[in-house]
ROSE-794813 format. One record per residue (C-alpha): x negated, y negated, z negated; residue in one letter; residue number from 1. Coordinates in Angstrom, 2 decimals, decimal comma, always signed. Each point is the difference from the previous one (the first is absolute). Layout:
N
<node <X; Y; Z>; "a"; NUM>
...
//
This chain:
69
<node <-86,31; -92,67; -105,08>; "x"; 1>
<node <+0,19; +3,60; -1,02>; "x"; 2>
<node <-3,56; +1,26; -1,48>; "x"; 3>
<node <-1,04; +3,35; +1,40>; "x"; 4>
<node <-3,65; -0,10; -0,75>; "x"; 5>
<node <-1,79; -1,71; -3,52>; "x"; 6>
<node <-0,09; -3,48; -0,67>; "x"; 7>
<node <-3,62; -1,99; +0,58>; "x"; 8>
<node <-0,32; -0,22; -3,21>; "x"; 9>
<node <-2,71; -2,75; -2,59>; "x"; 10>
<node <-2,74; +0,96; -2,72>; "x"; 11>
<node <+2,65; -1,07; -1,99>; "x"; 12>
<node <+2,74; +2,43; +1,39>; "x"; 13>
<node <+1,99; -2,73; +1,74>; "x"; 14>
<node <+0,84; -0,10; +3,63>; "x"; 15>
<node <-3,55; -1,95; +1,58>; "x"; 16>
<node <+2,14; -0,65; +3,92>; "x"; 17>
<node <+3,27; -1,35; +0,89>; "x"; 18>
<node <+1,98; -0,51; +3,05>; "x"; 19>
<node <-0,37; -3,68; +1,56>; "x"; 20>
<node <+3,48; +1,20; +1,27>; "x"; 21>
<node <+1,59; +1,10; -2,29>; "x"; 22>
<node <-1,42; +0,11; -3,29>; "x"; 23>
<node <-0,37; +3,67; -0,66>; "x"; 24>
<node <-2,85; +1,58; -1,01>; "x"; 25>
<node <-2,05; +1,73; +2,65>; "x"; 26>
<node <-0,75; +3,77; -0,18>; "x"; 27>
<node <-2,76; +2,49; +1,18>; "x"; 28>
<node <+2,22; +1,08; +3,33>; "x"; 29>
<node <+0,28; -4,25; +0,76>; "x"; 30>
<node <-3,84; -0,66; -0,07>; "x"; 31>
<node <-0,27; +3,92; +1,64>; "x"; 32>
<node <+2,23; -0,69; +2,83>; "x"; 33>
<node <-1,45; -3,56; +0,78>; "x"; 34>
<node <-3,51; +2,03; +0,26>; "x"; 35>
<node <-1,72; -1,93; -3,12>; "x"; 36>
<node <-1,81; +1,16; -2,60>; "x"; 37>
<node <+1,06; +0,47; -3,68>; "x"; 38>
<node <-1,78; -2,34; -2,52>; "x"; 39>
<node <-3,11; +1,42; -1,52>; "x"; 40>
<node <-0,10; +0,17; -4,09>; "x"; 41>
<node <-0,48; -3,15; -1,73>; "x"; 42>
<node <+0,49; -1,84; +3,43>; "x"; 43>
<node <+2,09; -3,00; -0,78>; "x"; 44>
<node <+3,00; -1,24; +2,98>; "x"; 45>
<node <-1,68; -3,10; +0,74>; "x"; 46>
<node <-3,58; +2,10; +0,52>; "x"; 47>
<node <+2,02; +2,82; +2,00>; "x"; 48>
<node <+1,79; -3,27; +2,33>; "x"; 49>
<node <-3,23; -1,16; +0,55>; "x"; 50>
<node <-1,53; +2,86; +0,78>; "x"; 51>
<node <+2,40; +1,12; +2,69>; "x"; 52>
<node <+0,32; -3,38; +1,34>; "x"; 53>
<node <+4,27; -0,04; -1,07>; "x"; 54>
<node <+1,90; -2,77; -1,07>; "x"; 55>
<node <+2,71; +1,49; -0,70>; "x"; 56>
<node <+1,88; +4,23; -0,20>; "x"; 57>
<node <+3,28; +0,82; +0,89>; "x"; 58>
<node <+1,84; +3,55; -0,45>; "x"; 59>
<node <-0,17; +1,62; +3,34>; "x"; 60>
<node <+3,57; -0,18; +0,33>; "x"; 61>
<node <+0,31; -3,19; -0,27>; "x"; 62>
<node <-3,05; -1,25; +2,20>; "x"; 63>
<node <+1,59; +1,84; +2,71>; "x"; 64>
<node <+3,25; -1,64; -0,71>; "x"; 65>
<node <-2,00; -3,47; +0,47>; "x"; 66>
<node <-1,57; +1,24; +3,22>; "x"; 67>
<node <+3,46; +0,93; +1,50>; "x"; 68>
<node <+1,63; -2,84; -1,49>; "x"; 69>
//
């Protein structure tokens, strides 16, 4: 997966999302393009998943992919 946009990135400066695809770490343009928000500051993944009701984020690319596939 080629990154155009920055990574969704931790407190800590690690990637906080990954692809249930694929693996990948998920960027602004994949949350963006899937019409969802961007964490808030100091929001940790599990709070953000359970906020917007997700189980699980996939790069845009590749939940089309699993939509045509």
């Amino acid at each position: 997966m080629t990154t155009t946009s920055p990574i969704v990135l931790d407190p800590q400066g690690r990637p906080m999302f990954f692809c249930a695809t694929c693996g990948g770490p998920l960027t602004q343009d994949d949350f963006f393009a899937q019409e969802l928000r961007l964490p808030e500051r100091g929001e940790t993944r599990d709070d953000y998943c359970d906020a917007e009701l997700i189980d699980s984020l996939k790069h845009a690319a590749c939940a089309r992919s699993s939509r045509a596939g």
